[in-house]
Jmol script that loads the backbone (N, CA, C; Angstrom):
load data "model"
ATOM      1  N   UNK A   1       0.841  -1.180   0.000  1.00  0.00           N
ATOM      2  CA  UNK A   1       0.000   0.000   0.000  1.00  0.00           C
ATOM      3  C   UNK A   1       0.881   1.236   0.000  1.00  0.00           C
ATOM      4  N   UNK A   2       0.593   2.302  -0.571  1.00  0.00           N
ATOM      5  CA  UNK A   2       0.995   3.437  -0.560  1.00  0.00           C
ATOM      6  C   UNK A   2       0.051   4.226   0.085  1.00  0.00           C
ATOM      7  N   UNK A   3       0.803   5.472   1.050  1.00  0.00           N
ATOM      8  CA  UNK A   3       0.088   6.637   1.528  1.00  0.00           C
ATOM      9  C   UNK A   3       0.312   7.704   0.532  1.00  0.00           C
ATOM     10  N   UNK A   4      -0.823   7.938   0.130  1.00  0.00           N
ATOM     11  CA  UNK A   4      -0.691   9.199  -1.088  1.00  0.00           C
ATOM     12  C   UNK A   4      -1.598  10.443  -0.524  1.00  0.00           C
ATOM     13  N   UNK A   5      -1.496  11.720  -1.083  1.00  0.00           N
ATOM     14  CA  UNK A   5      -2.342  12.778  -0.849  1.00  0.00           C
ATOM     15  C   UNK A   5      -3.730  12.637  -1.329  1.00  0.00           C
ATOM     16  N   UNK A   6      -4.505  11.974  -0.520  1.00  0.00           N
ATOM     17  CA  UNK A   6      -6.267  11.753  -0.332  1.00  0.00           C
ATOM     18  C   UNK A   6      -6.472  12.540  -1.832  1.00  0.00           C
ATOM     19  N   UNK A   7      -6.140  14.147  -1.562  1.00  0.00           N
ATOM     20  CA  UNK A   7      -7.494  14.712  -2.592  1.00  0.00           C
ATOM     21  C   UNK A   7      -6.503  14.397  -4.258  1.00  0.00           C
ATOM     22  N   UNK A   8      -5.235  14.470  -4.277  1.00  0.00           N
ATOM     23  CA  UNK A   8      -5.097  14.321  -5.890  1.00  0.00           C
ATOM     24  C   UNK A   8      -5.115  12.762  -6.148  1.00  0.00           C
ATOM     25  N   UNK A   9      -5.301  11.683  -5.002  1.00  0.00           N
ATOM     26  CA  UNK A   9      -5.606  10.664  -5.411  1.00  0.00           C
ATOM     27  C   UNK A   9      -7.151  10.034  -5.722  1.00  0.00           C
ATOM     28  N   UNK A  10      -7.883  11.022  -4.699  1.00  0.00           N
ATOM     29  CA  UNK A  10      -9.243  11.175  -5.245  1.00  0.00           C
ATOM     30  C   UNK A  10      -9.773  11.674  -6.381  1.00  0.00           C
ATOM     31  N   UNK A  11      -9.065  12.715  -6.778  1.00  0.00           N
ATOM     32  CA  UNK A  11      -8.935  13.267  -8.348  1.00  0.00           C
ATOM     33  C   UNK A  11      -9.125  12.194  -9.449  1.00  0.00           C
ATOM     34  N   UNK A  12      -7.792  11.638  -9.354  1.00  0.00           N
ATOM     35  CA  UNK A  12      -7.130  10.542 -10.374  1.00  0.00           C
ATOM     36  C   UNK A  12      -8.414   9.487 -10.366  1.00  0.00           C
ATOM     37  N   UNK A  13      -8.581   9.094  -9.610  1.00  0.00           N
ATOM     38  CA  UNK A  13      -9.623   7.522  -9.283  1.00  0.00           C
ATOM     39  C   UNK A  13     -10.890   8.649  -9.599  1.00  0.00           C
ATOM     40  N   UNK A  14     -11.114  10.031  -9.386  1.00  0.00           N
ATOM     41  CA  UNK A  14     -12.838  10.096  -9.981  1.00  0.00           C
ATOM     42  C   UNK A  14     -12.866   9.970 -11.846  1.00  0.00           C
ATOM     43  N   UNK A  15     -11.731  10.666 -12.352  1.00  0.00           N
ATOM     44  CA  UNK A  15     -11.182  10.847 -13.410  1.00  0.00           C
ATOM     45  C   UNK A  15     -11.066   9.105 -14.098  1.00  0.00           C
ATOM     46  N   UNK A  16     -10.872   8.652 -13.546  1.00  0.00           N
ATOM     47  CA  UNK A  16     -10.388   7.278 -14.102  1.00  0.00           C
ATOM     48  C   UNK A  16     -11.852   6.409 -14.171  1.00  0.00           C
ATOM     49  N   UNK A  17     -12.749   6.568 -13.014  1.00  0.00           N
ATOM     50  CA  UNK A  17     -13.800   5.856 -13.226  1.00  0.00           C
ATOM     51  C   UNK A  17     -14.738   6.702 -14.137  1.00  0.00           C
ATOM     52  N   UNK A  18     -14.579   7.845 -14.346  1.00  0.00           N
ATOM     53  CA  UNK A  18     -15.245   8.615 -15.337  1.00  0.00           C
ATOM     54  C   UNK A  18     -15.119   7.985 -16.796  1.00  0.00           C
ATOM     55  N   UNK A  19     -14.314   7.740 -17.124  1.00  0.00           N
ATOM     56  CA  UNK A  19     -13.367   7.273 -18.682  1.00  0.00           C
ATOM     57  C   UNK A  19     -14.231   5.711 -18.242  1.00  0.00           C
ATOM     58  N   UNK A  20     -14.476   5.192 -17.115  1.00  0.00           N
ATOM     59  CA  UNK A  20     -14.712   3.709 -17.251  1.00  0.00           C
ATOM     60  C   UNK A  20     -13.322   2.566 -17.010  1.00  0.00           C
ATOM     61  N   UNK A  21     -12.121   3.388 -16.885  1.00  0.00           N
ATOM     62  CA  UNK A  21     -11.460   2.684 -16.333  1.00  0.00           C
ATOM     63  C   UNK A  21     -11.454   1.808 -15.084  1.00  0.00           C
ATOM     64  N   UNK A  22     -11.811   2.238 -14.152  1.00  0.00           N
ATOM     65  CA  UNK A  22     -11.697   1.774 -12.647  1.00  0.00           C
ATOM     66  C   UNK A  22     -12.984   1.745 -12.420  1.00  0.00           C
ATOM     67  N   UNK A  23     -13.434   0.715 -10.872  1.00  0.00           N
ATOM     68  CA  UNK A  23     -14.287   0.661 -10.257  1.00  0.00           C
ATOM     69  C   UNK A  23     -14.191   1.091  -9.074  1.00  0.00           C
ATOM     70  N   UNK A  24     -14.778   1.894  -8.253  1.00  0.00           N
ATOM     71  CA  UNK A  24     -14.258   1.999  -7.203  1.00  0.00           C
ATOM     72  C   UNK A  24     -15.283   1.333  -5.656  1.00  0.00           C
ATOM     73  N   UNK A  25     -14.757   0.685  -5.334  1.00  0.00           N
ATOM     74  CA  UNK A  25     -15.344   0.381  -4.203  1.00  0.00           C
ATOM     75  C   UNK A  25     -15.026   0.677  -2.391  1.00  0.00           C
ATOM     76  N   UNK A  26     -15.819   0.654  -1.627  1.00  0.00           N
ATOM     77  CA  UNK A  26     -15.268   0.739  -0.450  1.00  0.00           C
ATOM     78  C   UNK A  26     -15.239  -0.687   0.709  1.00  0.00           C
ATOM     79  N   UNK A  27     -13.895  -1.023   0.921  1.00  0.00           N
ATOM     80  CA  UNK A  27     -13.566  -2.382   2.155  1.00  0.00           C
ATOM     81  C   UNK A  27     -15.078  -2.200   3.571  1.00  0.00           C
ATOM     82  N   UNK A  28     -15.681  -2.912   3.352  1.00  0.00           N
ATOM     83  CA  UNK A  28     -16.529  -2.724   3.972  1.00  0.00           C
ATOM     84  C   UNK A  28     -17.848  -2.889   3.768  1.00  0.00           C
ATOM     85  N   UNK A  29     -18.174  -2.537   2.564  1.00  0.00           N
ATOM     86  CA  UNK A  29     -19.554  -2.205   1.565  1.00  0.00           C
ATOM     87  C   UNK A  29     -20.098  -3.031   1.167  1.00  0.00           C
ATOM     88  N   UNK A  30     -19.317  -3.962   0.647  1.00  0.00           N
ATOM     89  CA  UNK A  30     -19.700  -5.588  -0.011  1.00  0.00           C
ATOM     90  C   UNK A  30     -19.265  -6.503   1.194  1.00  0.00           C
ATOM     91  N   UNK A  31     -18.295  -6.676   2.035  1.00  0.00           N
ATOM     92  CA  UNK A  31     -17.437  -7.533   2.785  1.00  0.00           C
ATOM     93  C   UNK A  31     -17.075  -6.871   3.880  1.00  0.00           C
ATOM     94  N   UNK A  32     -17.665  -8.044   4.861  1.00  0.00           N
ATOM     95  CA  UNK A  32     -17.351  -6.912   6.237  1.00  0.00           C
ATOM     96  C   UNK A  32     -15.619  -6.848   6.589  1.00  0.00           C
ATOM     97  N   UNK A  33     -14.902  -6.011   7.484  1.00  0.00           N
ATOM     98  CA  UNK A  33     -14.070  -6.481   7.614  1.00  0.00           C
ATOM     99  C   UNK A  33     -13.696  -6.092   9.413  1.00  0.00           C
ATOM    100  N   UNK A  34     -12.187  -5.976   9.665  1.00  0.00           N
ATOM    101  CA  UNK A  34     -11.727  -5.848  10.882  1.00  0.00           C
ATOM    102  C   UNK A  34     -12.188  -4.619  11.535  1.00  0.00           C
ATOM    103  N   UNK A  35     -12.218  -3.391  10.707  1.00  0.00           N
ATOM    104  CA  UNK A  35     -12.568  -2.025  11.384  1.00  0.00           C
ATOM    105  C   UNK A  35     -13.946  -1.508  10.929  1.00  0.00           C
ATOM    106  N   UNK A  36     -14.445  -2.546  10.904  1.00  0.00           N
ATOM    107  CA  UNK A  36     -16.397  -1.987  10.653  1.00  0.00           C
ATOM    108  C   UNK A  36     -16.719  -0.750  11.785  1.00  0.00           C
ATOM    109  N   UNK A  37     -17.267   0.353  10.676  1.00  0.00           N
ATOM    110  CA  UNK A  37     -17.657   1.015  12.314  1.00  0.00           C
ATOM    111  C   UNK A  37     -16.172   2.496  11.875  1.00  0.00           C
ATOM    112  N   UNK A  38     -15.234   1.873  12.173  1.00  0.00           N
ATOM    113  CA  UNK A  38     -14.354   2.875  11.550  1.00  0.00           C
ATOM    114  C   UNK A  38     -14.150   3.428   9.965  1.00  0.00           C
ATOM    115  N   UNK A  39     -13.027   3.926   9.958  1.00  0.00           N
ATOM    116  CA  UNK A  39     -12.576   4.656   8.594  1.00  0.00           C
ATOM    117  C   UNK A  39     -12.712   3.209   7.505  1.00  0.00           C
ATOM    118  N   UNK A  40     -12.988   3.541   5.930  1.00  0.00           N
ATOM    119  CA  UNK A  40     -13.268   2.426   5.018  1.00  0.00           C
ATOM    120  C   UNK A  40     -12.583   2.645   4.597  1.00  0.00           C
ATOM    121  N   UNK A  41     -11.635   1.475   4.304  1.00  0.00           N
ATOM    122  CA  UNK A  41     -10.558   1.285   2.895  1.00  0.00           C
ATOM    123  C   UNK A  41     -11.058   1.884   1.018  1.00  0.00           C
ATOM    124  N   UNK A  42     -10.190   2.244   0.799  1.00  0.00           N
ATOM    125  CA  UNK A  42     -11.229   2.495  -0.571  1.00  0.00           C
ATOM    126  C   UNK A  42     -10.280   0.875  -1.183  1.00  0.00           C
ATOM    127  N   UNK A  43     -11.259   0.411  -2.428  1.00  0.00           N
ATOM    128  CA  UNK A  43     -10.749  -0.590  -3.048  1.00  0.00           C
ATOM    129  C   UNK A  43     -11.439  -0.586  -4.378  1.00  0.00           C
ATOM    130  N   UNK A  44     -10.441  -0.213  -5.081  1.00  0.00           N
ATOM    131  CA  UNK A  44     -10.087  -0.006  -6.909  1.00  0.00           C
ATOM    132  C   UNK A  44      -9.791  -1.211  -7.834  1.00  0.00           C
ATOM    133  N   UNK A  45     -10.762  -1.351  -8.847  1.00  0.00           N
ATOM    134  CA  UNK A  45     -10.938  -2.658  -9.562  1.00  0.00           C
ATOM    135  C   UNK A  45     -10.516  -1.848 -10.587  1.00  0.00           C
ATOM    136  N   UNK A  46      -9.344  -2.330 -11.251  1.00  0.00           N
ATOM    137  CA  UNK A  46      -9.021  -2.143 -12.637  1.00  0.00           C
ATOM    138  C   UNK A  46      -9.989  -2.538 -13.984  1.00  0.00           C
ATOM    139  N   UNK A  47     -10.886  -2.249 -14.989  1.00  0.00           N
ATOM    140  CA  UNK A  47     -10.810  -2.876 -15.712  1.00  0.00           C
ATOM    141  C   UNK A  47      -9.729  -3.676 -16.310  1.00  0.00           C
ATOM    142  N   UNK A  48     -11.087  -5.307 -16.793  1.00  0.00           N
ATOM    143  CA  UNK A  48      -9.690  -6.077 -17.531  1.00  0.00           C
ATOM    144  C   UNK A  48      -9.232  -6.046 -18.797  1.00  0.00           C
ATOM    145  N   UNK A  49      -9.904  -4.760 -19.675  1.00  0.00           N
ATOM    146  CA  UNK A  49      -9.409  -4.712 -21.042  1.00  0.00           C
ATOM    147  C   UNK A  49      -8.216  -3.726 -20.967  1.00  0.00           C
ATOM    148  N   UNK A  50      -8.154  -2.572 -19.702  1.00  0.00           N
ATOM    149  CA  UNK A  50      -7.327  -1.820 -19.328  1.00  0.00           C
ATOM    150  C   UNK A  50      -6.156  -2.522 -18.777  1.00  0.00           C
ATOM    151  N   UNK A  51      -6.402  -3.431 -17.893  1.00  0.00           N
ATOM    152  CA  UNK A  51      -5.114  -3.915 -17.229  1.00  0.00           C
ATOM    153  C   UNK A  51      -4.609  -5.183 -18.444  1.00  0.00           C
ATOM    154  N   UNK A  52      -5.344  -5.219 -19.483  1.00  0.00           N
ATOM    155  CA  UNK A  52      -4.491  -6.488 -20.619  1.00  0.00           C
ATOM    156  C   UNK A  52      -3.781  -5.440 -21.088  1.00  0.00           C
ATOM    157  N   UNK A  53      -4.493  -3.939 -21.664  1.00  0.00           N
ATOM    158  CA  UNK A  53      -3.605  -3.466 -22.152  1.00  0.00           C
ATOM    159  C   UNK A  53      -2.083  -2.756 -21.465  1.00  0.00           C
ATOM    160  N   UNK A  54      -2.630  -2.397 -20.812  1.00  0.00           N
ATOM    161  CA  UNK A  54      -1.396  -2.258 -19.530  1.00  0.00           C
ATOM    162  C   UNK A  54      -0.106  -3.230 -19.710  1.00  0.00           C
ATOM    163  N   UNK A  55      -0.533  -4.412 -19.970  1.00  0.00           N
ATOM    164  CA  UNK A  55       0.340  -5.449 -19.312  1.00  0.00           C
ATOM    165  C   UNK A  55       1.117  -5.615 -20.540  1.00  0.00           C
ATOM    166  N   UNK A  56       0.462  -4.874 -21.992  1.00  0.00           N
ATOM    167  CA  UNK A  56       1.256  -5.245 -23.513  1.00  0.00           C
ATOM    168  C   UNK A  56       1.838  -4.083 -23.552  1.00  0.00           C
ATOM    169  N   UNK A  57       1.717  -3.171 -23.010  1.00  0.00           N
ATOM    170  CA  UNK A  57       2.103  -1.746 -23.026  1.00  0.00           C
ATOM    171  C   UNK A  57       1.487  -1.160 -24.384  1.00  0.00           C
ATOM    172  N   UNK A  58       0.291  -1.157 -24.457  1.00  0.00           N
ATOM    173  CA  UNK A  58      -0.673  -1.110 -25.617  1.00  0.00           C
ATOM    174  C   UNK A  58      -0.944   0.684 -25.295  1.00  0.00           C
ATOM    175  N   UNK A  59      -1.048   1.305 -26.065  1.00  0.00           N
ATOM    176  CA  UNK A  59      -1.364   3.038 -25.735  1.00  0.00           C
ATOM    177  C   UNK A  59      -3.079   3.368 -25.837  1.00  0.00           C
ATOM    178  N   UNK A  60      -3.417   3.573 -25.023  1.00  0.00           N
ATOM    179  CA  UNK A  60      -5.102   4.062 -24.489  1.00  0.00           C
ATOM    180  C   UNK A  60      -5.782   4.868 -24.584  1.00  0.00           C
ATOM    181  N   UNK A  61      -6.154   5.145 -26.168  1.00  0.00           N
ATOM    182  CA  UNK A  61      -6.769   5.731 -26.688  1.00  0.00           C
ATOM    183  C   UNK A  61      -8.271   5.610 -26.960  1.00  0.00           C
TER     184      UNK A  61
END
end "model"
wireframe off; spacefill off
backbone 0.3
color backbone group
């Protein structure tokens, strides 16, 4: 895990699920976990036509 700056990483991930790239979910929402009740993990689903292309280094247009 990385600690990044909340709001330009909130940026990026609204931006990204906008385009349809990402999903975004929150640890907690679907699946309970250890800190129910507290702060929620966020948890980011790549699309898989994005992450094939990713992985060929294919350009995303």
């Amino acid at each position: 895990m990385r600690a990044t700056g909340a709001d330009n990483f909130s940026r990026v991930v609204t931006e990204l699920e906008r385009a349809g790239c990402v999903a975004r979910y929150y640890e907690g929402y679907r699946t309970n976990h250890a800190n129910r009740g507290g702060l929620r993990n966020l948890v980011c689903v790549l699309d898989v036509d994005v992450s094939a292309a990713l992985r060929r280094r294919d350009m995303l247009v």
